[in-house]
C-alpha positions in Angstrom: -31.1 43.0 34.7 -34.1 42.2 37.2 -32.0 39.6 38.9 -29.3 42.1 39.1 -31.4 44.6 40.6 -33.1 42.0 43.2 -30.2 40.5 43.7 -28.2 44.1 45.1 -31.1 45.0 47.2 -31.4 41.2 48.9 -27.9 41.7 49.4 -27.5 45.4 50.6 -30.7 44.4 53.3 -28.7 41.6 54.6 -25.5 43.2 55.1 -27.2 45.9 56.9 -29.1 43.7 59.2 -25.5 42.3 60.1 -24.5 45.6 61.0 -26.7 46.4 63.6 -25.9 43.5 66.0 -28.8 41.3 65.6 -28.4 38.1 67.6 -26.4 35.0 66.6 -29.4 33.1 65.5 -30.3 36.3 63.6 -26.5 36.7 61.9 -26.5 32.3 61.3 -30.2 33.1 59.3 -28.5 36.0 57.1 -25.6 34.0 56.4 -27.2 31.4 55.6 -29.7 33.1 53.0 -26.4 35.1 51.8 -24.7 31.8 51.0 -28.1 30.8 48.9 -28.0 33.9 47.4 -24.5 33.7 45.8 -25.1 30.4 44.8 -27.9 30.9 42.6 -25.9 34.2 41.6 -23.2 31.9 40.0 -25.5 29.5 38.2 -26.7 32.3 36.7 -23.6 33.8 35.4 -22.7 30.1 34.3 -26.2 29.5 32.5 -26.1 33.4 30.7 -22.4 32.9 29.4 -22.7 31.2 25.5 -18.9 29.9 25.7 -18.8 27.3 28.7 -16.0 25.8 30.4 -16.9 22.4 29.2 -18.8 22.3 25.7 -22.2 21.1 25.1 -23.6 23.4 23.0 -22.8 25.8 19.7 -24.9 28.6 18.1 -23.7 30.3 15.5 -26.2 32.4 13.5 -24.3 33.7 10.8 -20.1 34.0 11.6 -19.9 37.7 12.7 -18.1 38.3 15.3 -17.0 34.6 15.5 -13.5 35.2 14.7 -11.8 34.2 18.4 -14.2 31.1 18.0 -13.4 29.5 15.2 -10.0 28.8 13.4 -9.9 29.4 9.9 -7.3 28.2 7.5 -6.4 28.1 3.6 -9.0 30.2 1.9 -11.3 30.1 4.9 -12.4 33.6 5.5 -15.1 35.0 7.3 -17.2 38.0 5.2 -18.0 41.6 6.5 -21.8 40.3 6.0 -21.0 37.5 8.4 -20.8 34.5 6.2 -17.8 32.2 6.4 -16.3 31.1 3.1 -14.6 28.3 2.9 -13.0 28.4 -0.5 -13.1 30.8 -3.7 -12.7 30.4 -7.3 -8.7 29.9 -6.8 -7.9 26.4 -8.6 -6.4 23.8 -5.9 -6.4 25.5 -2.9 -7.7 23.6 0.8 -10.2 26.1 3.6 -10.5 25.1 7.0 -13.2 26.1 9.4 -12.7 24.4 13.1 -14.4 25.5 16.4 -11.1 26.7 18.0 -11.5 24.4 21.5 -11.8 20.8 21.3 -15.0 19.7 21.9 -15.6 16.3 24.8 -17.0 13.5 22.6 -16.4 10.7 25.4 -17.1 9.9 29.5 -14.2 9.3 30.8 -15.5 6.2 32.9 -16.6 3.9 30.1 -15.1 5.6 26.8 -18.0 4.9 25.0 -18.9 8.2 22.7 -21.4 11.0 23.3 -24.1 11.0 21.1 -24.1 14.3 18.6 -26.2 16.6 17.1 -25.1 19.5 14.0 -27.3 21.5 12.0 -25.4 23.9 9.2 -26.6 25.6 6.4 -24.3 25.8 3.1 -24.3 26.7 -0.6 -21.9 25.4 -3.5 -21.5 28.2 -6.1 -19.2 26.6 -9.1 -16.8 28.6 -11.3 -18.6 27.4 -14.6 -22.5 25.8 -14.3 -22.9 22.2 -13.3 -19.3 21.7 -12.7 -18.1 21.3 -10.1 -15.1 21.9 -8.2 -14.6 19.9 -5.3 -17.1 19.6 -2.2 -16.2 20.3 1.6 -17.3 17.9 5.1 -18.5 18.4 8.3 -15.4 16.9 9.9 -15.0 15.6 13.4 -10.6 15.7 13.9 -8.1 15.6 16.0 -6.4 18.0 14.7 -8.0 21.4 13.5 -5.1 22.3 11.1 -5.0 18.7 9.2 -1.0 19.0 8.1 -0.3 17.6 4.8 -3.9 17.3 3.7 -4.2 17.7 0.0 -6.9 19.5 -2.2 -8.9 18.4 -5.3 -10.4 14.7 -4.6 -8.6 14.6 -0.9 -11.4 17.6 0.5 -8.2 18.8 2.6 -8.4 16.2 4.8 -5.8 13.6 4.1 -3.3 12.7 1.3 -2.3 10.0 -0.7 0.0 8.6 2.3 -2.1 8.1 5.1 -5.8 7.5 3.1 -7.1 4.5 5.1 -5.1 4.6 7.9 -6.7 3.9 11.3 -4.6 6.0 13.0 -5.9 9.1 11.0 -9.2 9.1 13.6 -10.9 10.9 10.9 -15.2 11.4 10.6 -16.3 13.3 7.8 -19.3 13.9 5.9 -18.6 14.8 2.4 -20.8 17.0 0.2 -19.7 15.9 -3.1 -19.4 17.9 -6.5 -16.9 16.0 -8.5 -17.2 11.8 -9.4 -13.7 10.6 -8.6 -13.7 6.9 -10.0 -10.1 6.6 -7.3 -12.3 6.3 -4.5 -15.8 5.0 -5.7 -17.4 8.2 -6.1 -21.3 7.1 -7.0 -21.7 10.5 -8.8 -20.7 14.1 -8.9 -23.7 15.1 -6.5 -23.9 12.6 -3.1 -23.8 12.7 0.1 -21.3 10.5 1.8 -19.5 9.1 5.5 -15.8 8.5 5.6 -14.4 7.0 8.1 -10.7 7.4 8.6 -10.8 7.5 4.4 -11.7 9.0 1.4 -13.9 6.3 -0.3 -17.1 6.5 1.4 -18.6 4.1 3.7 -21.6 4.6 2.6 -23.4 7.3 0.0 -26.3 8.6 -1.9 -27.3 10.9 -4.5 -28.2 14.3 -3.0 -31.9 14.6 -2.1 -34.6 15.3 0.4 -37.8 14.2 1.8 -40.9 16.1 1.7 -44.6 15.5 3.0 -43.2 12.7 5.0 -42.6 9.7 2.2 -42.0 12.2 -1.4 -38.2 12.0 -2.6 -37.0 15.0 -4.4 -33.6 15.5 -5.9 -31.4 18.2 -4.7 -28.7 19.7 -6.6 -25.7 20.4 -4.1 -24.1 22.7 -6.8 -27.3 24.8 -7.3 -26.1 28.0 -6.0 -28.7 27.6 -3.1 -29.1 27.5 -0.1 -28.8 24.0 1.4 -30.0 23.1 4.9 -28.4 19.8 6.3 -28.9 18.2 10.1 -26.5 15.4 11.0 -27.4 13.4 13.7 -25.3 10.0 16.1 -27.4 8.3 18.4 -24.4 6.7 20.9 -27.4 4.3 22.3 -28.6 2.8 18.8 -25.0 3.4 17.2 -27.0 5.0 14.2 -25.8 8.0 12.3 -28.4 10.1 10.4 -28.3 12.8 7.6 -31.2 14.7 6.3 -30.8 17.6 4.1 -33.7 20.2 2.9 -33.7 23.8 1.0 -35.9 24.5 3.9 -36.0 25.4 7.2 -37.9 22.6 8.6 -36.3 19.5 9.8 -37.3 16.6 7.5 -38.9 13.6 9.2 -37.1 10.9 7.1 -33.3 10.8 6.9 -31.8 10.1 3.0 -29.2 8.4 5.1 -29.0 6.0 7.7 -25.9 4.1 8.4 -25.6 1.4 11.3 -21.5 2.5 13.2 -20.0 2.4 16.5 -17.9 6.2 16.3 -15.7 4.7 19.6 -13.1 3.1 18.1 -12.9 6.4 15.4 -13.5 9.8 18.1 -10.9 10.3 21.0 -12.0 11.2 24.5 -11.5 15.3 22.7 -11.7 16.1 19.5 -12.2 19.3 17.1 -15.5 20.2 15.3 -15.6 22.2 11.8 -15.3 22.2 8.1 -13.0 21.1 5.3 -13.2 22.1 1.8 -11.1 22.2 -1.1 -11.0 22.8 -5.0 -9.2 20.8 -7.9 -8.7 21.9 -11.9 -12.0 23.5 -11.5 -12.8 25.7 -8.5 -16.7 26.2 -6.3 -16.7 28.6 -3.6 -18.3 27.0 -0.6 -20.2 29.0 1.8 -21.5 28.4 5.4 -24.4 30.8 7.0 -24.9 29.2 9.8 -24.1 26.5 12.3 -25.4 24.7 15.7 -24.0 21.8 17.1 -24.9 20.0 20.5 -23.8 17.1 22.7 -26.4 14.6 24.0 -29.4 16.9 22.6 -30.5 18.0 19.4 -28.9 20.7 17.8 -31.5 23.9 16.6 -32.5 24.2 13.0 -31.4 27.3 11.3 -34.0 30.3 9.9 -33.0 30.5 6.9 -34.8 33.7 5.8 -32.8 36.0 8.7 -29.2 33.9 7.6 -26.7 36.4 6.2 -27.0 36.7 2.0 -24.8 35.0 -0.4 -22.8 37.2 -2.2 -24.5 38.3 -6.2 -22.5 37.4 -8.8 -19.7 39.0 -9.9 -19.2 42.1 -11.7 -17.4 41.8 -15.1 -15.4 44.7 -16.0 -13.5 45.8 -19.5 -10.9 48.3 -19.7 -12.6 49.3 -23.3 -15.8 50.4 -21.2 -12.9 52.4 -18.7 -11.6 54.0 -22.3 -14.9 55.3 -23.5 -15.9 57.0 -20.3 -13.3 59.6 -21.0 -14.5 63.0 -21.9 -15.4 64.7 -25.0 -11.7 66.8 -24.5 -9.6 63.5 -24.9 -11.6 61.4 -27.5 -9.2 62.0 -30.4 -6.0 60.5 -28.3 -8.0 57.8 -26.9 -9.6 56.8 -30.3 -5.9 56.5 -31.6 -4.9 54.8 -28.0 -7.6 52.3 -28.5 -6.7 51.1 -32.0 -3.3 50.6 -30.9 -4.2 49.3 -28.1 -7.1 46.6 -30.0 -3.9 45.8 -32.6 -1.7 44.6 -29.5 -4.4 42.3 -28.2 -5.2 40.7 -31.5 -1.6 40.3 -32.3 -0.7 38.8 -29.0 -3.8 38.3 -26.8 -5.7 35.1 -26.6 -8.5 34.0 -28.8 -12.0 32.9 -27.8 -14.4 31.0 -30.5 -17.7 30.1 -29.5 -16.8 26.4 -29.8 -14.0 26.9 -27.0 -17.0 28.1 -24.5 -18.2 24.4 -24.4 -14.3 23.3 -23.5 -14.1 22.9 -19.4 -10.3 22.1 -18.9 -8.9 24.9 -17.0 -7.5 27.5 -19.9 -3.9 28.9 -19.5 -3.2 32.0 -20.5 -0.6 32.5 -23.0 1.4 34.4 -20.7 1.2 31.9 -18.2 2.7 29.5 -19.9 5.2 31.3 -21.7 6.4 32.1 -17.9 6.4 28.6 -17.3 8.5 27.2 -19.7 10.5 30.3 -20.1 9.9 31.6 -23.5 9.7 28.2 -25.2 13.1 27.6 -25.2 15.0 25.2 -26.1 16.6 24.3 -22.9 13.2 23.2 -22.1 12.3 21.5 -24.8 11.5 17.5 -24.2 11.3 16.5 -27.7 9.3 17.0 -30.6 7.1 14.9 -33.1 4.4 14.8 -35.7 1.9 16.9 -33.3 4.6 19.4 -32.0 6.9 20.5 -29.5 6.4 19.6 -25.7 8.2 21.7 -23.0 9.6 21.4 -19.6 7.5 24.0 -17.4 6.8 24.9 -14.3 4.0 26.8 -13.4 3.9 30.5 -11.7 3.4 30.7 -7.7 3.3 27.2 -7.9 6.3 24.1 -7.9 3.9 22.0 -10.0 5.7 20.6 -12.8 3.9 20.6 -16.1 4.5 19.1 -20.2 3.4 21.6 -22.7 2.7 20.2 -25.8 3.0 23.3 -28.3 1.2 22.1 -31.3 3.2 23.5 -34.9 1.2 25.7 -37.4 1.8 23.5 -39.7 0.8 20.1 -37.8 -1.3 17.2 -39.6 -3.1 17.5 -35.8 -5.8 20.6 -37.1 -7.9 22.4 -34.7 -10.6 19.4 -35.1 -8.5 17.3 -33.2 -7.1 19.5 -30.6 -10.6 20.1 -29.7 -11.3 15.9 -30.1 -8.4 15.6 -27.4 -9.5 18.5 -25.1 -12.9 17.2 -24.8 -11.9 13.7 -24.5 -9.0 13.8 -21.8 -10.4 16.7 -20.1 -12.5 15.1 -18.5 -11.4 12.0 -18.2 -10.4 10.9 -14.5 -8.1 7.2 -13.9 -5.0 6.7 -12.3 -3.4 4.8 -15.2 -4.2 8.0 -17.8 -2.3 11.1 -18.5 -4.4 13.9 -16.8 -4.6 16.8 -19.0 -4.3 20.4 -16.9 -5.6 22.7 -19.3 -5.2 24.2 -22.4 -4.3 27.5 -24.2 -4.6 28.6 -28.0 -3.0 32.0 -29.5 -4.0 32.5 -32.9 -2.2 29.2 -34.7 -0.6 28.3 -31.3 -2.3 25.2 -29.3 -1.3 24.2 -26.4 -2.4 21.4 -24.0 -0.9 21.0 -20.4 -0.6 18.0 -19.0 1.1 16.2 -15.8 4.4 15.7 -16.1 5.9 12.6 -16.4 9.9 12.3 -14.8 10.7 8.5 -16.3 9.5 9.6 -20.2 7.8 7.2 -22.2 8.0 3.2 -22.0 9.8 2.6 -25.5 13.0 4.1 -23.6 13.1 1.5 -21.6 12.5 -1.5 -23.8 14.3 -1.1 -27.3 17.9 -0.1 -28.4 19.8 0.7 -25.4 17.1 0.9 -22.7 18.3 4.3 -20.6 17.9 1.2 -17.3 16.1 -2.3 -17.6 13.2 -2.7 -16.1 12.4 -5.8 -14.0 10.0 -7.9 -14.7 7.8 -7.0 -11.6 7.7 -3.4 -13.6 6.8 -4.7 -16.4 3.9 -6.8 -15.1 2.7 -3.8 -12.8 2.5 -1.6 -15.6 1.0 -4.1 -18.1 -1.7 -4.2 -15.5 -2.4 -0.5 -15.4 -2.6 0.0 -19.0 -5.2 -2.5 -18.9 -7.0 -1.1 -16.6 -7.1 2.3 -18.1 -8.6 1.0 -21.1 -11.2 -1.0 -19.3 -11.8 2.1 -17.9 -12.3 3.6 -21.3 -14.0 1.1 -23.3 -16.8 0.2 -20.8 -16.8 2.7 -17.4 -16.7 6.6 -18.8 -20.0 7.8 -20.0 -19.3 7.1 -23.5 -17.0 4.5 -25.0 -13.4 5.7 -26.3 -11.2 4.2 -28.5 -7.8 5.4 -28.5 -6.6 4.2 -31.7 -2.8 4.0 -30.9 -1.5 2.3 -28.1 1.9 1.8 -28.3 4.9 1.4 -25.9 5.4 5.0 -27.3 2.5 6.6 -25.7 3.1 5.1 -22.6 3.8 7.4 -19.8 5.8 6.4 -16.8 5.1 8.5 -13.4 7.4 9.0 -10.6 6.8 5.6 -9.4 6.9 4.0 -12.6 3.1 3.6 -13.0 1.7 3.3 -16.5 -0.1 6.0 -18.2 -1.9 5.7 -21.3 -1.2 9.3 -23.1 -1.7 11.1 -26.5 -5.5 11.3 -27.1 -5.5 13.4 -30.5 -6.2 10.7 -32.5 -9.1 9.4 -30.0 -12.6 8.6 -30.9 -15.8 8.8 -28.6 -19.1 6.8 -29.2 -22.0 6.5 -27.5 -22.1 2.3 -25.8 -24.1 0.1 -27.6 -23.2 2.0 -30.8 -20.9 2.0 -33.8 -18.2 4.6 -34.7 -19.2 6.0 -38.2 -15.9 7.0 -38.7 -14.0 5.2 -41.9 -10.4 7.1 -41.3 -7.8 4.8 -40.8 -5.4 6.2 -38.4 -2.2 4.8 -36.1 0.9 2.8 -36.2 2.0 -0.3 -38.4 2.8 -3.0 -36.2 -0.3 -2.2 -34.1 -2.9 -1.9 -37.0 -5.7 -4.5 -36.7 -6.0 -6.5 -39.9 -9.6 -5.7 -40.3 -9.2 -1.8 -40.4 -7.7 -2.2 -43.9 -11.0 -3.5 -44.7 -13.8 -1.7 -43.0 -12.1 1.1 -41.7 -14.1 1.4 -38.8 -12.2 1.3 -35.3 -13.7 -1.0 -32.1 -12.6 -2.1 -28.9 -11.6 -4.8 -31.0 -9.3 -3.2 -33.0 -7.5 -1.2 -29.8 -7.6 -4.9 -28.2 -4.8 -6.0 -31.0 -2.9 -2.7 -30.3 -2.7 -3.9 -27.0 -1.5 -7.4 -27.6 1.3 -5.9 -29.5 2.1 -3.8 -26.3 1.9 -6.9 -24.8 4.2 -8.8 -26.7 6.4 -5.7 -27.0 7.2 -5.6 -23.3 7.9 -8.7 -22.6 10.2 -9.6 -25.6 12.0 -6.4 -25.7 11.6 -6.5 -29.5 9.4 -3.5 -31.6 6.1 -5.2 -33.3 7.8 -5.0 -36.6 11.9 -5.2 -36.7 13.1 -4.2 -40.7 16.6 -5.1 -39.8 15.5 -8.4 -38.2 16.0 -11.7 -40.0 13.1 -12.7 -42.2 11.5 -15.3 -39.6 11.7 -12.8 -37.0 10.1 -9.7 -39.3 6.9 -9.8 -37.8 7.3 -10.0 -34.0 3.5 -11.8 -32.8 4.7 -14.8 -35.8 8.0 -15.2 -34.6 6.7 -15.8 -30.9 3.2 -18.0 -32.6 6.7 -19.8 -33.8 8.0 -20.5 -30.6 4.4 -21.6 -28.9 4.2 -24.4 -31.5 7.6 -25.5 -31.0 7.2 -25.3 -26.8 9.5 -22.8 -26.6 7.8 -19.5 -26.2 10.1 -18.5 -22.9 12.8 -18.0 -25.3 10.5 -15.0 -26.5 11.6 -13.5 -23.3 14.0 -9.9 -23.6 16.9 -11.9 -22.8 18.0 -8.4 -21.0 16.3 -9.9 -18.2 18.0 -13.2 -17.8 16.4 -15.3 -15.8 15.3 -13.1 -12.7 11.2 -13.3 -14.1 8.3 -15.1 -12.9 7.8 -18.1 -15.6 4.1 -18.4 -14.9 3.7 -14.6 -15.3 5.5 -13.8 -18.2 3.8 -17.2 -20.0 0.4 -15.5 -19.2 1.4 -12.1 -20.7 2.5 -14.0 -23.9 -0.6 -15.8 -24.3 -2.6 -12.8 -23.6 -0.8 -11.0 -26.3 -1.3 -14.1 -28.7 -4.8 -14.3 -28.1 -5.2 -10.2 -28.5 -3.0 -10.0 -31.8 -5.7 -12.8 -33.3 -6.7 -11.9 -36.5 -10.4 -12.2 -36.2 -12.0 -9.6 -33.9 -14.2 -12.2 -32.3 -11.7 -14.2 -31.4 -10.0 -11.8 -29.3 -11.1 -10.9 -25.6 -12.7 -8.1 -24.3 -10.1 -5.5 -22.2 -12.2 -6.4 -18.9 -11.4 -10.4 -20.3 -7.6 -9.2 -20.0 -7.9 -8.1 -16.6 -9.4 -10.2 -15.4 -6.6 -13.3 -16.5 -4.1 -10.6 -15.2 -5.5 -10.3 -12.1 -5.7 -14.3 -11.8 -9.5 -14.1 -11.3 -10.2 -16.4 -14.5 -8.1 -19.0 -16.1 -6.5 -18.2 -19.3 -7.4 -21.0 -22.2 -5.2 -23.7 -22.0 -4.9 -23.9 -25.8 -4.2 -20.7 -27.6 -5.6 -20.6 -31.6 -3.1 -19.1 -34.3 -3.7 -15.3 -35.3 -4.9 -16.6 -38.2 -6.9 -19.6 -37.6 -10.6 -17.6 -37.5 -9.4 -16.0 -41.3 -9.7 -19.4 -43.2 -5.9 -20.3 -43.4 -4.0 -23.1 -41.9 -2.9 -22.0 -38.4 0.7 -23.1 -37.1 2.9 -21.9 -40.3 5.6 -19.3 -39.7 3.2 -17.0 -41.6 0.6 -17.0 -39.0 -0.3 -13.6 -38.5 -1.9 -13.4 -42.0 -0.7 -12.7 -45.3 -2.9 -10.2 -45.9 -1.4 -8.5 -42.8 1.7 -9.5 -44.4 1.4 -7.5 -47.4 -0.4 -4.7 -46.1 2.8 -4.0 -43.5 5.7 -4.5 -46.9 3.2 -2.3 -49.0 5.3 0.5 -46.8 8.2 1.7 -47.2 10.9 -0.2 -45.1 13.5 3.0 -44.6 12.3 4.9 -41.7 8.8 3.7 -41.0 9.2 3.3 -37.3 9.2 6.7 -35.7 7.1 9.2 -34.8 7.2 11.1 -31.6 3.7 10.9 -29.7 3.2 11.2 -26.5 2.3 15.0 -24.7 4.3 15.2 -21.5 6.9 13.1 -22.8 8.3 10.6 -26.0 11.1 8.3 -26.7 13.6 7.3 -29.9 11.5 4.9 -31.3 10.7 5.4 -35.4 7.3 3.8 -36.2 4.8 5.1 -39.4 1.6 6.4 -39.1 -0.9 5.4 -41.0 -4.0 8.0 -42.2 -6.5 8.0 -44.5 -5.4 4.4 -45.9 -2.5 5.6 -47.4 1.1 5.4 -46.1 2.2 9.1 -45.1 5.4 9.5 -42.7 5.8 12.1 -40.9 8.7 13.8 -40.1 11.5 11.9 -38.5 12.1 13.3 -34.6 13.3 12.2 -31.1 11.7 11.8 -28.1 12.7 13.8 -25.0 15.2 12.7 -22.0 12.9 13.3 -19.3 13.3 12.7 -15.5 17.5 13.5 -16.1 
């Protein structure tokens, strides 16, 4: 206001001088200050305004006010206390926080990029404690909206289409809550740079750096507040990251990564946030923000920041009812026990034990809505564990199997919980990803993805609803590999599955292989033994050994998966009642056609000859060498992808199933007489069927086994899915 003030005066002095005549010289002086007056009165203006015509510089102390700054989509929203949310507890759902004009990240003359400067501070607040749900980036974009961008692992910044792609022009630096395995996630709590992807560059675990050298971790999901400074230094090409739950800028960066941005940034680009949330939802908060081009950008105080939000209020309509005066407590005593009756009868039940369940829970009524009442119209098919339904769920298009477990089902509440716990939270591309769940007094219910093409058996035995190609066949041979590699020896603990079979094999949209059906699954610490003694699956995949000991391994879901093996590339179930005697037990009657040289016979002649011969005589191997009867003698699941995957030679010579046990190898019998008798100590009339799989199941007939003891279970068909 001074400047004003001296400014007007200067001004009104010179204009009168003009006015009285003064000489030429006189009027040339007074213009002349005039001019330099102005001049300085517009670099003022210029230096005083915080939005400039060409951006260097951001300041945002908290987001009130901001609104006509910054763009905000999805469940970005800006607070009435000023601090911008980027997402709340809604399950899958993308926020977006840009600076609305692009910001200049390049001179024009030699296109080489600006070096950058952004300090912001942030706090992750998960739905349940040390979960997390997903993460959010500082993002650097061409585009402030991000079209097509997906939530969950994808932070709302690309999809499964265009991940990778140069042309995305993409820099992000993720803040990471969830380990996604898809992309080489390090752990659920890092700190990562993509460029142009989703599979980091380079990462490390969350931490900070105090008195100059100490390392301390740093919990990104603590509910607190999180100070982090990103800064590019266009001269070095270096990129650093340094994050603290202070105010004060760390000396030592936890990141330092060695990049050219150039080829990445465009001459203008846009400058915000991207978060998003998957099957368990974090609401991400920003209180503040600076960002500054060629400079470095101000640390925030984080004691005058705007205040998170406290947590939230839970309210009951029983604490409602009671407030009522002393006038109406007769009619609401009698209201309330009507009221309790209706919610016991139809409401949903929560034990202790189902507190320590983290799959997203359904309500009942949800998915009733979904599959319409449970009707039958929706019904897929139906097995030993249940019913599973077509649904799709409310305000969404996302189509979902619901596996409606019967009151009466040999699958108790002990393993509904075994095969919440287990496939909850297990994450691979080549398994079934359970949703959530939902139990009404005797009514379980799992939710799962659902699967178009059904299981694999519908495409292998009988009349195959279409024949698969071979190139099918060996893609998803591979995945189901990998998903077991994944988990016998990657997840935290080691899980046998305990019946693999063509049957619980799902096939996506694009006819990728999922391993499904996790009730009968068994988890074990690595470098342990599983004390269990319960023998459970399918004949025809049943290692030999398990009618000894009892106790599952790898091992044992290693000759599961040679059956599979042998399964899809002959055509043929592992054990064919109606076949001739010879061909009765399918891994002897291929062992047969080895030792004659003629194991491409073994081939489902339904393909004729369009195969690869080199391919399909590595499968069969494999599946030889898997359905050994000895454990030892059979390779490990990483072994079997490897020799898929052509990194390792297979053995040239291949030792009868039975050649470990003490018996002549070659015979016709060379799976094991012991084998032998155990599989005709069933009964031969309907073993082979029992429906399996949760979002989908086939024709096939096939006994379970349980407790050592032959009990079927009801006969039932598989659903017609994807029709």
């Amino acid at each position: 206001m001074k400047f004003f003030k001296r400014f007007h005066i200067k001004f009104v002095a010179l204009s009168y001088l003009v006015a009285l005549g003064t000489s030429s010289a006189s009027i040339h002086f007074v213009n002349s200050v005039m001019a330099k007056t102005l001049l300085l009165f517009w670099v003022f203006l210029l230096a005083s305004n915080p939005v400039k015509s060409q951006l260097d510089e951001l300041f945002f102390h908290g987001f009130a006010g901001a609104g006509t700054n910054m763009s905000l989509n999805g469940g970005a929203e800006i607070e009435h206390n000023g601090i911008l949310r980027l997402t709340n507890d809604t399950l899958r759902v993308i926020g977006h926080a840009f600076y609305s004009p692009p910001v200049q990240f390049k001179n024009s003359t030699d296109g080489k990029v600006s070096s950058f400067s952004t300090a912001f501070a942030f706090a992750i607040i998960p739905e349940y404690p040390k979960l997390g749900g997903h993460g959010f980036a500082f993002t650097i974009s061409r585009s402030k909206e991000l079209p097509g961008a997906l939530p969950s692992q994808y932070l709302g910044l690309l999809n499964a289409s265009d991940v990778g792609n140069f042309s995305n022009h993409l820099f992000a630096v993720e803040f990471d809550t969830v380990q996604d395995f898809e992309f080489g996630d390090i752990n659920d709590n890092h700190v990562g740079v993509n460029l142009n992807n989703l599979g980091s560059n380079k990462s490390v675990p969350a931490a900070y750096f105090t008195d100059g050298s100490t390392k301390q971790e740093l919990n990104l999901k603590s509910g607190k507040v999180i100070q982090a400074w990103i800064d590019y230094d266009s001269n070095k090409n270096e990129l650093n990251i340094r994050l603290s739950p202070d105010s004060a800028k760390p000396t030592l960066p936890i990141l330092s990564f060695q990049v050219d941005l150039s080829p990445i940034l465009k001459e203008s680009m846009y400058v915000g946030f991207s978060s998003s949330t998957g099957l368990l939802a974090s609401r991400h908060y920003l209180l503040g923000w600076s960002f500054k081009i060629n400079g470095e950008a101000k640390s925030l105080y984080l004691e005058t920041l705007p205040s998170l939000p406290g947590p939230k209020k839970s309210k009951t309509p029983l604490i409602l009812g009671f407030t009522v005066g002393v006038v109406f407590l007769v009619i609401l005593a009698i209201g309330l026990a009507f009221y309790v009756i209706r919610q016991i009868k139809n409401g949903d039940l929560v034990e202790a034990w189902e507190l320590e369940v983290r799959p997203h829970r359904f309500s009942y009524h949800e998915l009733k809505q979904a599959t319409k009442g449970f009707k039958d119209k929706q019904l897929l098919g139906f097995g030993g564990f249940g019913r599973v339904y077509k649904g799709v769920l409310p305000n969404s298009i996302t189509q979902v199997a619901v596996k409606r477990i019967s009151h009466g089902s040999k699958q108790g509440l002990r393993e509904f919980v075994s095969e919440i716990a287990t496939i909850g939270r297990l994450r691979h591309r080549n398994l079934v990803q359970l949703l959530g769940w939902c139990r009404r007094l005797g009514d379980l219910l799992l939710v799962y993805d659902f699967m178009p093409n059904g299981s694999l058996d519908k495409y292998l035995f009988d009349k195959p609803r279409e024949i698969l190609s071979w190139e099918q066949r060996f893609k998803i041979i591979k995945g189901v590999a990998s998903g077991l590699v994944y988990l016998h020896e990657e997840w935290e603990q080691s899980v046998l599955h305990r019946d693999i079979k063509a049957g619980n094999v799902l096939l996506d949209s694009e006819m990728n292989g999922r391993l499904g059906d996790f009730g009968l699954a068994k988890l074990y610490e690595h470098g342990t033994n599983p004390s269990t003694t319960r023998v459970v699956g399918t004949l025809g995949y049943l290692a030999p050994e398990l009618t000894r000991t009892g106790k599952p391994t790898t091992s044992s879901d290693v000759f599961a998966f040679g059956a599979l093996l042998l399964e899809v590339v002959c055509g043929r179930r592992p054990i064919e009642p109606k076949a001739l005697p010879e061909e009765l037990i399918l891994v002897d009657w291929v062992w047969d056609l080895w030792r004659v040289g003629a194991i491409l016979n073994a081939v489902d002649p339904k393909l004729g000859h369009q195969f690869d011969e080199l391919q399909a005589l590595l499968v069969l191997k494999l599946g030889l060498m898997c359905s050994n009867n000895a454990p030892e003698a059979r390779p490990s699941m990483r072994q079997v992808v490897s020799y898929l995957k052509g990194e390792q030679p297979v053995p040239e010579v291949v030792p009868a199933p039975d050649e470990f046990d003490g018996k002549k190898g070659g015979g016709a019998g060379g799976s094991g007489g012991e084998f032998v008798d155990f599989v005709h100590s069933y009964p031969r009339s309907s073993y082979f069927d029992k429906a399996s799989t949760c979002s989908s199941a086939g024709d096939e007939r096939e006994a379970d086994v349980e407790a050592g003891s032959a009990t079927l279970l009801s006969s039932s068909s598989r659903p017609e899915e994807g029709r």
